[in-house]
C-alpha positions in Angstrom: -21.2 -14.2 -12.3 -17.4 -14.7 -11.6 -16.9 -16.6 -14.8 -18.5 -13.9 -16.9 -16.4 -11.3 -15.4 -13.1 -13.2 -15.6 -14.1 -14.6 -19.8 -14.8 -10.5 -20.3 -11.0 -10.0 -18.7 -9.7 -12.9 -20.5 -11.1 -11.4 -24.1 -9.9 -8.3 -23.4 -6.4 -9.0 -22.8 -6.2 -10.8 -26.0 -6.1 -7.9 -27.3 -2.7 -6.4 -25.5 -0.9 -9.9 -26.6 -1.7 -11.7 -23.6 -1.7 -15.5 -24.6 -3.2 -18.2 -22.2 -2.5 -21.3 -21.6 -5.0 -24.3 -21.9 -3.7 -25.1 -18.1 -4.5 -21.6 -16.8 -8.1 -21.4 -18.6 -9.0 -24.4 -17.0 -7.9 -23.6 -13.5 -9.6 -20.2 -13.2 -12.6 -21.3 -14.9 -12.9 -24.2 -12.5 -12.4 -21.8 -9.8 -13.7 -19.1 -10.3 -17.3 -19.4 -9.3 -16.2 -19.8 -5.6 -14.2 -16.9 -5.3 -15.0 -13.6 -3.0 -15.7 -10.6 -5.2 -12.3 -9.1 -4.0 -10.5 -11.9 -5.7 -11.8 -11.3 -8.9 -10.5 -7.4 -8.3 -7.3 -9.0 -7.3 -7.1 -11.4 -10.6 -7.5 -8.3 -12.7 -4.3 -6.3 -10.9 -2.2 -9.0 -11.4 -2.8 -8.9 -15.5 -3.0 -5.1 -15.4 0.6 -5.6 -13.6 1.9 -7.4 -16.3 1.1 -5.2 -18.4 2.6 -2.6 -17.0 6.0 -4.4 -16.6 5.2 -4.8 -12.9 6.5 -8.2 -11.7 9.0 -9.8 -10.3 12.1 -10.0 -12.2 13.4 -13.5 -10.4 12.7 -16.3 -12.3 10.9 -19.6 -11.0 12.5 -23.1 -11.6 10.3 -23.6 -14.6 12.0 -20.2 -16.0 8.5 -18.1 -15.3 8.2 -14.6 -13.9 5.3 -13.9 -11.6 3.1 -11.6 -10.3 2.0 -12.0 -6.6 -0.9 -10.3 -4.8 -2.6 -10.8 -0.9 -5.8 -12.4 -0.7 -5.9 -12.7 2.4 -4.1 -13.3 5.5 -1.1 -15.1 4.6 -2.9 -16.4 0.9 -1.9 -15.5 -2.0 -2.9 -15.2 -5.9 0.1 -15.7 -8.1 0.0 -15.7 -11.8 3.2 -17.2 -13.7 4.0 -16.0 -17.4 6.4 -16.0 -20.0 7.6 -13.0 -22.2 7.8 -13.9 -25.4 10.0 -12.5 -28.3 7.8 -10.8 -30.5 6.1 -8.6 -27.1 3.3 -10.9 -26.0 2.8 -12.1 -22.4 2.2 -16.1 -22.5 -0.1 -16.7 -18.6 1.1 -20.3 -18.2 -1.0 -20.6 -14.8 -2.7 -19.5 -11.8 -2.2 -20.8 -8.2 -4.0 -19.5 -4.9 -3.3 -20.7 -1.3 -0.8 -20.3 1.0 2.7 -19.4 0.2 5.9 -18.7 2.3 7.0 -15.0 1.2 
């Protein structure tokens, strides 16, 4: 049921200019099944974030913004993206687990 949700999310951000990366299709997908219905609510904040212009503005090493959200206790679900020049978002990848903050 997760997948379904997340391909429905997926589609309709295509619309907005949101591009995704082979990387980042394949890690949700593959992951997606197991999650907890809350993470799915939480996988949808962070794109409607970006979308919004709600992110951090501090670069990663690879030259990535990211959006970070709780899971739960001391977890987290961060989503790392480009902005591209003509408006679009590029999601480069996902990563959940636990993270210093």
């Amino acid at each position: 049921m997760n997948l379904e949700v997340i391909n429905r999310f997926i589609d309709e951000y295509i619309q907005y200019n949101f591009i995704f990366s082979d990387v980042f299709l394949k890690n949700i997908r593959n992951g997606c099944e197991s999650w907890k219905k809350d993470w799915v609510e939480v996988f949808k904040r962070l794109l409607r974030q970006i979308r919004r212009g709600e992110y951090s503005p501090v670069l990663d090493k690879k030259g990535r913004f990211r959006v970070i959200n709780p899971l739960v206790k001391n977890q987290y679900m961060i989503i790392f993206f480009l902005k591209q020049n003509n408006g679009s978002y590029f999601i480069d990848n996902i990563k959940i687990g636990f993270i210093n903050i």
